[in-house]
N, C-alpha and C positions, 0 to 999 in steps of 0.2 A: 606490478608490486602490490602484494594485497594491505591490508591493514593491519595484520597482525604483523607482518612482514615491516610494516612502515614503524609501527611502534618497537619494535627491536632496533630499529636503523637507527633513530631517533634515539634512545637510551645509548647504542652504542657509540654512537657520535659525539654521545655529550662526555662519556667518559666517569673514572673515579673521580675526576678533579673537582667537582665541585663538593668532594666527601672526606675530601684531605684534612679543612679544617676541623668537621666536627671530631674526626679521628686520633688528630695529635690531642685535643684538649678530652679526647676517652680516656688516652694514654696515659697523661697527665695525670688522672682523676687515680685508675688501675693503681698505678707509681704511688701516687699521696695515698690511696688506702691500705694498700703494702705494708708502707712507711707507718701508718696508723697503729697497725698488729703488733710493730716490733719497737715503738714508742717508749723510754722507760716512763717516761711522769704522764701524769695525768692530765697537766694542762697540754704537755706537747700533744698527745692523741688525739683532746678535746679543739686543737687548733689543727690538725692533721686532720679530723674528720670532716670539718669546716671548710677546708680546702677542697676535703675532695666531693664533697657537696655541689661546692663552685664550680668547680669542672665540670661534673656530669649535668650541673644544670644548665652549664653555658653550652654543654657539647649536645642537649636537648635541644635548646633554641637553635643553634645554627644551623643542625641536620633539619630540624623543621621547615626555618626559611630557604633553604637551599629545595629541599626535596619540595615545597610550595613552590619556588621560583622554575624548577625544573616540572613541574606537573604544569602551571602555567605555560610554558615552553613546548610539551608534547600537547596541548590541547590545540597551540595558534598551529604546528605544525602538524596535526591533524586535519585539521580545517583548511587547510594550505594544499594536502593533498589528496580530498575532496576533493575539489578544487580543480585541480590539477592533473588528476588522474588519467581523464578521458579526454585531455587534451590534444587535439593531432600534431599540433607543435612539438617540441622539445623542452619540457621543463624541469628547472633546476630547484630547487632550496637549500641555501646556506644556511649557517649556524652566525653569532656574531664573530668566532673567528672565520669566517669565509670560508670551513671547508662543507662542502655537500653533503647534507645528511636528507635528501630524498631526490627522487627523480622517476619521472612519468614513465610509461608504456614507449612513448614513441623514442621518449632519450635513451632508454634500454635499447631499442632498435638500432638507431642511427650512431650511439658512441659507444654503447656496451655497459657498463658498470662503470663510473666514475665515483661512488662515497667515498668522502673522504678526501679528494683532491680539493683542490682551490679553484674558483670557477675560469678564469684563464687557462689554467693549464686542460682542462677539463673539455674546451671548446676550441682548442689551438690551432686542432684539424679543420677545422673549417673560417676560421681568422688568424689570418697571418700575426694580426698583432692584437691579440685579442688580451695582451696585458695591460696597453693601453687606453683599450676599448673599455675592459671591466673596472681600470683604475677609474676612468673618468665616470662612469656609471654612479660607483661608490661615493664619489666627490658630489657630485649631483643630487646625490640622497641626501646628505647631509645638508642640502637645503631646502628639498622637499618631499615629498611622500614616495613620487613613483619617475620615472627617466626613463629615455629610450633615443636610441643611434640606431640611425639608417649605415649600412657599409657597403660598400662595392668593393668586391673579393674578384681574384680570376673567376670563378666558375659562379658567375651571378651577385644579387642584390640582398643582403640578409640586412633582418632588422631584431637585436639585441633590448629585451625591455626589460625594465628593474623594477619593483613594487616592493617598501621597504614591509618588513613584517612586526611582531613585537618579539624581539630575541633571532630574525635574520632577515633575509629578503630572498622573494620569488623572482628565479631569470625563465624570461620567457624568448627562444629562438626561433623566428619567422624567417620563411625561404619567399621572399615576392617577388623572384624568376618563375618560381614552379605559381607563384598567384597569378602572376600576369599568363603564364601558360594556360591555368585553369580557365582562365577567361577567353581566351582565343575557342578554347572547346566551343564557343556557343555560339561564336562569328561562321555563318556558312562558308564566305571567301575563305578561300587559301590564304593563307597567314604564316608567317615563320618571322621569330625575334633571332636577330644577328647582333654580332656584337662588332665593336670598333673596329676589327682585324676579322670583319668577313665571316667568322665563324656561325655556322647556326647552333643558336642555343636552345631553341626549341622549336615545335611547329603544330599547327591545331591537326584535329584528326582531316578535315576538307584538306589541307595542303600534302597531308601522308596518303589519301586516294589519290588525288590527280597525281602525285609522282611515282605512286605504290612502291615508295625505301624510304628510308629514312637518311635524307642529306648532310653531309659535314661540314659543306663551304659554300658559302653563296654562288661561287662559279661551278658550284654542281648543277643549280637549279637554272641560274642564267645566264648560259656559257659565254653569251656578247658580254663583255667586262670593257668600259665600268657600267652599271646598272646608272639610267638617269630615270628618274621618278618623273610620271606624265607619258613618254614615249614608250611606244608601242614596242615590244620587246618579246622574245620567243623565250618560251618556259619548255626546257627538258623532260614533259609528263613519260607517266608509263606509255602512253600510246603512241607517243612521236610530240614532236613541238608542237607546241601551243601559243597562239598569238594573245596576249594580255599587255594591260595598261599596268605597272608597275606602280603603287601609292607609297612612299617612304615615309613613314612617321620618327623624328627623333626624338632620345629620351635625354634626361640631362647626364645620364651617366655614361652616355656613349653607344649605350646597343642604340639601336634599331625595330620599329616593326613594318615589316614589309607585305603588303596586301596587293595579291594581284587580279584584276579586275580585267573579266573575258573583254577581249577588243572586238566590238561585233562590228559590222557594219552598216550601221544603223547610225542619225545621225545623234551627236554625243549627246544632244539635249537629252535625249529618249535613253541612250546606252547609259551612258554616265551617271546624270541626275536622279533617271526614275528608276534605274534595277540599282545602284551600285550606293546610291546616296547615305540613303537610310538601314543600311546593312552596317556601314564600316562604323564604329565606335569614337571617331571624329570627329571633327568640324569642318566642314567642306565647302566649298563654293564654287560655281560651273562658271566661267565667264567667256563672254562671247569674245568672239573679233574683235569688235567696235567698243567693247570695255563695259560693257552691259553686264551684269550680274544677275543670271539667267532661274541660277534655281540653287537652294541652299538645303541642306539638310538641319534634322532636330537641331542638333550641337552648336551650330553653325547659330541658328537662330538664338538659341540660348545665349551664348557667347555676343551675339553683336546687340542684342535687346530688339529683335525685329519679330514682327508676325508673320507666317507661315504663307510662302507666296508672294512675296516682296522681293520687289524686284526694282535696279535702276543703274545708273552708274557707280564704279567702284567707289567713288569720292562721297558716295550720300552713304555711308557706311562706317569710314576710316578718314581720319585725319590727323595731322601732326607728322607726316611721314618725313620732313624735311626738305623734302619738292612736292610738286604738283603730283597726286595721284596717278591722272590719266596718264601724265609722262611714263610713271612707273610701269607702268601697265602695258602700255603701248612699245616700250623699249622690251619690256620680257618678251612680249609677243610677237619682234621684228628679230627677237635675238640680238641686238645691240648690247646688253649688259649680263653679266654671268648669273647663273639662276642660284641667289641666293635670297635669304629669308632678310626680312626687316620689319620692326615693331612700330605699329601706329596704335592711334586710340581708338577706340572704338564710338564714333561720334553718339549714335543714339541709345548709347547708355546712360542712366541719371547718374551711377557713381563712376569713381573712374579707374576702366578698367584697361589695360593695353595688352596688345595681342600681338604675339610672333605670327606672322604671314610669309608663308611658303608658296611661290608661285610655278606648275607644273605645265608649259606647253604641248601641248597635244595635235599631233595634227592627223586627221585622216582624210576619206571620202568628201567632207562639207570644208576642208580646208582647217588652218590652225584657230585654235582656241587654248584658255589655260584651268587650270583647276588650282584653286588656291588651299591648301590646309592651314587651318587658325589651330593656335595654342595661348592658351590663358598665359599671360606675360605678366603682370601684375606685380605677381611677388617678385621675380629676377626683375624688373623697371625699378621696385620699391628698395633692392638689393643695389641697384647699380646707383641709384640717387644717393645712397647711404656714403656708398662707395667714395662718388662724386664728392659728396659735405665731407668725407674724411680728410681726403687727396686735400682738398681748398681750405680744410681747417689746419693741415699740415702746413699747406705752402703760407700761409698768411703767420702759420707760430714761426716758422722758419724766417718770413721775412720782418717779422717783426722784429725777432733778435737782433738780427743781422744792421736792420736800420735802426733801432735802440742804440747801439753800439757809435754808429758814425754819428745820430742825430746829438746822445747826449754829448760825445765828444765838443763839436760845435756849441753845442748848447753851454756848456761848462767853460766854454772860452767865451762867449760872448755876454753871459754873465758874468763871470768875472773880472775881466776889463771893463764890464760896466761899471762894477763896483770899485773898479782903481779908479774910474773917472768921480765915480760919487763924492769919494771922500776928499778930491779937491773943488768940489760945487758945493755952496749953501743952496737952501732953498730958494736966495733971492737973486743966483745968478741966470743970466735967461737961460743956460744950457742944461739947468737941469728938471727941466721940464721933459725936452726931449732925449735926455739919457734914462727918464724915469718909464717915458715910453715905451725903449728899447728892454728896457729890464722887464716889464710887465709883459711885453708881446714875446717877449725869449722863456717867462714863466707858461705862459699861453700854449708857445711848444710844445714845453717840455710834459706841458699834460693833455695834449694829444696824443701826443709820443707814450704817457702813461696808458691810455686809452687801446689804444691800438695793441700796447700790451696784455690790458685787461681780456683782449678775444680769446687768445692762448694761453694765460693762465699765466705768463711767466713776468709780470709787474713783480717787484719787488715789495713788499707789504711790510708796513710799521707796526704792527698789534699794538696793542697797550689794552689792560682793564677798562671796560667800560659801563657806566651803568645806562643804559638804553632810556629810561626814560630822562635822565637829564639831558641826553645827548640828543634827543628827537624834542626836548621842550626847546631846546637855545635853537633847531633848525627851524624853527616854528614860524617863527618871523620871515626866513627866504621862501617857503614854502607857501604861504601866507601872498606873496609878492606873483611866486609859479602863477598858482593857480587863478588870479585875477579874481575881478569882484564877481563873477557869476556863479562861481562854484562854491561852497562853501566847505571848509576843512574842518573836521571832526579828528581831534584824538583820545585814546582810552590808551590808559596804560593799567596796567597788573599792578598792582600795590606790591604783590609777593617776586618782583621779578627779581630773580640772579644774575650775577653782574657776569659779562662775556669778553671775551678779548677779540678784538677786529682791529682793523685799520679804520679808523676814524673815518678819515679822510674819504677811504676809499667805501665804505658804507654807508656815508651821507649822499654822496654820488647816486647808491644804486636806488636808496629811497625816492633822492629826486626823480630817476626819470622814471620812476613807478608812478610817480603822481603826478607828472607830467604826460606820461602815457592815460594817466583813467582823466586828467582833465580833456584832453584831445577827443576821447571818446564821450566826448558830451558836451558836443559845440553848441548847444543851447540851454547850459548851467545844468548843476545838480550839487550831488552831496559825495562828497569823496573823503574815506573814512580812513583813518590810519591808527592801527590797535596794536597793542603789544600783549601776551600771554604767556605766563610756564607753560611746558605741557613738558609730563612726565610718562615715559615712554617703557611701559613693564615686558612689553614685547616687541623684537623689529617690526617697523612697518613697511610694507611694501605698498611703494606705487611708482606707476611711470618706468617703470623697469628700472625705478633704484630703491635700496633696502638703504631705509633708516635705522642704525642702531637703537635699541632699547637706551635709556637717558633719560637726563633730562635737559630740555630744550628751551629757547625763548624764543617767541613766534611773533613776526612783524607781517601783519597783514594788510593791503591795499585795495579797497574795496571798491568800485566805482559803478554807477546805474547808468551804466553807457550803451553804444550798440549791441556789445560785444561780438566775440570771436566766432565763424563758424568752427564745426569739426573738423575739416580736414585741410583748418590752418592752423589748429591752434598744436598742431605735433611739432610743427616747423617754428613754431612764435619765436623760439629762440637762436635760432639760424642766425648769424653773421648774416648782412643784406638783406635778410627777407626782413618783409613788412608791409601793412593791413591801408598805408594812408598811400594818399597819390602821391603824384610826383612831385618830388618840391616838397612836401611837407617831413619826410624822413628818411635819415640814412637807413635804416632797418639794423644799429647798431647798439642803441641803446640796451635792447634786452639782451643782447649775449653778453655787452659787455657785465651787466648787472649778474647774470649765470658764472662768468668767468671769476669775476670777484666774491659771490657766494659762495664753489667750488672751492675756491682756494684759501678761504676761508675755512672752510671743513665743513660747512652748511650747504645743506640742499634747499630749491626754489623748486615749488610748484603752482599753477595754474588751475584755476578753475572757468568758466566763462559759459553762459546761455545767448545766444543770439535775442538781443531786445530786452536784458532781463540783465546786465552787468557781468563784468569778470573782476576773479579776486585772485592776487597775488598773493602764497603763504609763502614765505620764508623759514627755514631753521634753520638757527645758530646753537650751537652745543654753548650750556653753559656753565662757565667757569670756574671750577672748584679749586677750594686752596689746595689740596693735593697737586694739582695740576703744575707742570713748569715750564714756564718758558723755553725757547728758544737757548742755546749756549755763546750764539754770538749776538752780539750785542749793535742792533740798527741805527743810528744814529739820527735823532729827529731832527729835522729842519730849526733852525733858534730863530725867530724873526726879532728881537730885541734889538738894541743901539747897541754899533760895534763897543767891543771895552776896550778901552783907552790906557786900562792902564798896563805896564810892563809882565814880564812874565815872572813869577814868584822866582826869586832866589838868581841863579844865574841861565842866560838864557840857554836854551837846550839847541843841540847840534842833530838837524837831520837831512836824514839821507832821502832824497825825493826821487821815483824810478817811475817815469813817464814814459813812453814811444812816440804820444803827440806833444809836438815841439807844442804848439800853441796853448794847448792844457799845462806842459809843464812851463810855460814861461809865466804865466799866471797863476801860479801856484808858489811861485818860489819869491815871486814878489809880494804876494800878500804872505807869506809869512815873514820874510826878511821884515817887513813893515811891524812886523808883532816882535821884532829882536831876535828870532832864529836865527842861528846859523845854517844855513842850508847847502847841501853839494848835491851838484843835478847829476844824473845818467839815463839815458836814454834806451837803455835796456838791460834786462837782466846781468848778460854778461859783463859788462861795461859794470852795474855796481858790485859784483864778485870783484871784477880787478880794483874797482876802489878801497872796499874792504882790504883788500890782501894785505895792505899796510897797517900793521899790528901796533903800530905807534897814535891812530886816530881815533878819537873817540867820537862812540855816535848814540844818539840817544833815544832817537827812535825811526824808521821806515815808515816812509811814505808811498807805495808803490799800488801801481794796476798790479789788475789779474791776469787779463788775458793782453800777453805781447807775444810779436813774435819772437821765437825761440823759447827758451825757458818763461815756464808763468810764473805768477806773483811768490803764488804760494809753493813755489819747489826751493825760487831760490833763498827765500826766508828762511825756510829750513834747512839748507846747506851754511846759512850763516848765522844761524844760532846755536848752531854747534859751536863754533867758535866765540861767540857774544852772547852767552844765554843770559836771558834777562831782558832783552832791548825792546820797547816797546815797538807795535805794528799797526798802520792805519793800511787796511785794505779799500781801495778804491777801483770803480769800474763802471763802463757804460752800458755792460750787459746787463742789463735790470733783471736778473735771475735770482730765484733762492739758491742754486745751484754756486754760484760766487760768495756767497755768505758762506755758505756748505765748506767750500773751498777751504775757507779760511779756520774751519772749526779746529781741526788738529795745531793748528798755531795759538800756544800759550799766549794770553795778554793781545791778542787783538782785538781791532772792532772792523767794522766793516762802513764804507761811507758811499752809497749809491750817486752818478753822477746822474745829471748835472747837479753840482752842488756850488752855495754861494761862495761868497768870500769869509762871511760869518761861519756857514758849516764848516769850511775847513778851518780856519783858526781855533774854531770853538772846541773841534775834535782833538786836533793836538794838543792845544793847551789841558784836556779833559786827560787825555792818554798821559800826558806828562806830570801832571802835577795831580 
């Protein structure tokens, strides 16, 4: 496609459409001077001419900015295929609507003419589902400049790259079958890549001599099937069989590259090591009988961190295998164990690197030996770890629901038969000392139980407006007590700060063990600083692999001149269990917990840390704007005040309490009886449907769980406010989820009251719902 060629394609692509508007308001202008001529008065003309002035001038400016915005547009697209032109690839250029308005030498070759189409359709023949390949590309650009996906297709590995432009983006289509093909050209050994199902998909020109055809199937070239990698195996050449050593490299997408290596007879030190080593574009390793590690090629040395001629037991090499190296080694070499691959580390490496090791038995004239192939394992170890933290962050929110649920149950009943016991104890009876015990060590639970929430994210959270620096001056004093007299505490707050909504409770928390964490780290005193700042945010930030929205923020920072963190812990700092102190000094849960309650808060935490030199915790909280609104259901705080004694305003109210656990409902229906309700229990949904059915009973408001078995809270509520609209609703439950609040939002007039709760929260709710 030449240039003039390109600048046609390019106009014709773009179309009239961006010429539509100056053209109606020409029209316009044509019409009002028409209308001018045939005017009778002279002020109409004088306001006709006026008009059509305004038209033609308006219809000047926009044909200008359009034909500027389109000359703009063929200049990037210009330069784009420049660019592009002599490229051996396949390149494409959209427009902003995504259809094709250029394309290179080689995409003329390979697709024909596509202007015009849409780049999916355009490239279909060679991606099955290349609409979700280009959807996701476009997605991708929208958050940064340029994108690219590897595919595995039946007929090879292509790889799709995007580079946005100003007015479209450049697709550039790579075949790296036919790359890794080009490469074998330069390997002397005979070479052919097979794919999963045997197929040859290609072979360097040394494998097209010795066979002199070109082969289909792998049992064309090695009629003994199946091929084991190591033993000595007869290759089908043009001249008659040929005895070679068989090398199998695999890829992650399933092909294969297969390099066959003459079987001399000569002993392997000499055959193997020194003709075959430094040929093959691998990692190799000769080991002896006795487990010696005879002779290694470039790659080999590269990969393990050793010098050239180093030689010793496989063990001074690799470790973390999971057994005893020599074991390993000694079992492949006896044939005791099936010859497959396993990832160790690479001992004398400074960083840390881990390597899939393949181990190949050989045996000739000098008896058996094996030949090990390494592969970089790193990233897939680094993939599988992620893996690993996901699986164990799963099972931990799973269990933590699940024991949320039974714990607060219990919790709920042993607090509150506490509290039946309180109110017949003064303080000067000797038993209530040790009921006050039990209430305390049952609150102690219950914010473990919060805790353990906190990992997963699914604590139930209190918000309320807060202004930060009062709520970090009143924490002053416990903080003060943290950190003991060696350390000394520093705070700075922002005069201009904005007030933020959080959970109190559960943000005093994560402060503490931030500066319980920077006191630790400086067991022989120092200065631990704790700052608060606006920061106004005019563009996302990214870091840590999370984008911070543009805002503005309040930033709670935790500064400490301690050991600090190396590099390649401080990615995990926030791991559930992991953790920097020895044994006995930490669960390794305070930082996720403090991550888990930041997240769900809608604020990101990040880390800074120099080894010898301090780490600095920054926090952002989004802050508070009065646009802003809450929540639609309504959380219930904790009341800590003296029960109120007196009766319920006007007559007492009639409610319906729907429990599954007898023990929560048996103390539930006492401490309201006690406040003058009338109360009727049922044990589950169905059971309070059949109580309702009596159309003669009045009730005044529902007490009821969420989750019971059979119908939940909120289904049968709704099936019974059909018939009772109006009735007030206390949701209750020991799932500590926002998810159960959520529940309850389609239900007019409810609130929602998380268990365990006292004897005061529930009196306190009702009486609030009712009156």
């Amino acid at each position: 496609m030449t240039d003039e060629t390109a600048d046609r394609v390019v106009t014709d692509a773009r179309g009239i459409k961006p010429f539509v508007q100056p053209a109606v308001l020409l029209v316009l202008g044509l019409v009002a001077g028409a209308a001018t001529l045939l005017a009778p008065g002279a002020e109409l003309r004088f306001g006709l001419m006026a008009a059509t002035g305004g038209f033609l001038a308006a219809a000047s400016l926009v044909a200008l900015r359009d034909i500027w915005r389109i000359w703009r547009v063929q200049n990037t697209f210009q330069a784009a295929f420049s660019l592009i032109q002599h490229d051996p690839a396949p390149c494409f250029c959209t427009d902003d609507d995504g259809a094709i308005v250029l394309q290179n030498a080689a995409a003329d070759r390979r697709f024909g003419e596509r202007l015009g189409l849409p780049m999916a359709r355009a490239i279909a023949s060679v991606l099955p589902n290349a609409a979700a390949v280009v959807f996701r590309q476009e997605t991708a650009l929208g958050r940064r400049p340029s994108a690219h996906e590897v595919i595995v297709t039946p007929r090879g590995t292509v790889r799709l790259a995007a580079h946005r432009l100003n007015g479209g983006v450049i697709w550039r289509l790579d075949d790296l079958a036919d790359a890794n093909s080009r490469q074998g050209e330069w390997i002397g050994l005979p070479m052919m890549v097979v794919s999963h199902n045997d197929t040859v998909l290609s072979m360097n020109s040394a494998m097209r001599d010795v066979l002199g055809r070109r082969a289909t199937t792998l049992e064309d070239v090695f009629p003994e099937q199946p091929l084991v990698a190591g033993r000595r195996s007869s290759l089908s050449g043009a001249d008659g069989k040929i005895e070679v050593i068989p090398i199998v490299v695999p890829s992650k997408d399933g092909r294969r590259e297969v390099y066959a290596v003459p079987g001399l007879s000569e002993p392997p030190a000499a055959s193997v090591a020194a003709r075959a080593f430094e040929s093959l574009p691998v990692a190799l390793l000769h080991i002896s009988a006795d487990g010696e590690v005879q002779a290694s090629n470039y790659h080999a040395q590269k990969l393990l961190g050793v010098e050239p001629g180093t030689t010793g037991p496989m063990s001074q090499f690799v470790e973390n295998l999971g057994r005893p190296v020599s074991d390993w080694v000694a079992d492949t070499l006896a044939e005791r164990v099936p010859n497959r691959s396993e990832v160790a580390r690479a001992k004398q490496r400074r960083d840390e690197t881990f390597l899939q090791i393949s181990l190949s038995r050989i045996v000739d004239g000098t008896g058996p030996s094996l030949l090990a192939v390494l592969h970089d394992a790193t990233e897939l170890k680094t993939l599988e770890q992620q893996f690993v933290q996901s699986q164990k962050m799963q099972a931990i929110g799973e269990l933590a629901g699940g024991v949320a649920h039974d714990f607060n149950n219990l919790l709920t009943a042993i607090t509150g038969h506490c509290d039946l016991l309180l109110l017949r104890h003064d303080q000067g009876d000797q038993d209530y000392a040790d009921l006050m015990q039990i209430n305390q060590n049952a609150n102690r639970a219950a914010s473990l139980v919060g805790q353990l929430l906190a990992f997963s994210r699914k604590q139930t959270l209190e918000p309320e407006v807060l202004d930060l620096a009062d709520s970090i001056g009143e924490l002053t004093h416990l903080l003060n007590r943290l950190v003991g007299e060696k350390i000394k505490l520093t705070l700075s707050n922002d005069p201009e700060l904005l007030p933020i909504r959080a959970d109190r409770r559960q943000l005093d928390q994560v402060i503490m063990n931030l500066v319980v964490n920077a006191r630790d780290a400086m067991p022989d005193g120092g200065e631990v600083r704790v700052e608060t700042r606006m920061v106004h945010l005019t563009a996302p930030m990214s870091r840590d692999q999370a984008i911070v929205p543009k805002g503005s923020y309040v930033t709670i920072r935790v500064r400490d001149h301690g050991h600090g963190v190396s590099p390649d812990k401080l990615n995990r700092i926030f791991e559930p269990f992991f953790t920097t102190k020895r044994t006995g000094e930490g669960t390794g849960l305070g930082l996720s917990m403090a991550y888990g309650i930041v997240k769900q808060t809608g604020g990101y935490i990040f880390v800074d840390s120099v080894l010898g030199s301090g780490t600095t915790f920054t926090i952002y909280i989004p802050a508070h704007l009065k646009s802003g609104e809450g929540p639609t259901v309504e959380l219930i705080e904790s009341n800590t005040s003296e029960l109120i004694e007196t009766a319920n305003e006007g007559r007492p109210g009639v409610v319906l309490l729907v429990e599954d656990e007898a023990p929560v409902r048996a103390f539930a229906s006492r401490a309201l009886r006690l406040r003058g309700y009338t109360v009727m229990e049922a044990g589950s949904a169905e059971e309070a449907l059949e109580t309702l059915s009596d159309t003669g009973l009045e009730v005044d408001l529902f007490v009821t769980d969420v989750i019971m078995p059979g119908m939940d809270g909120p289904s049968w509520v709704r099936k019974a406010l059909k018939d009772r609209p109006g009735t007030k609703v206390v949701f209750v439950s020991g799932y500590a989820d926002d998810a159960m609040a959520e529940g309850s939002m389609s239900v007019p007039g409810s609130v929602f009251l998380p268990k365990p709760f006292s004897l005061v929260d529930l009196t306190e709710t009702v009486r609030q719902q009712l009156h």
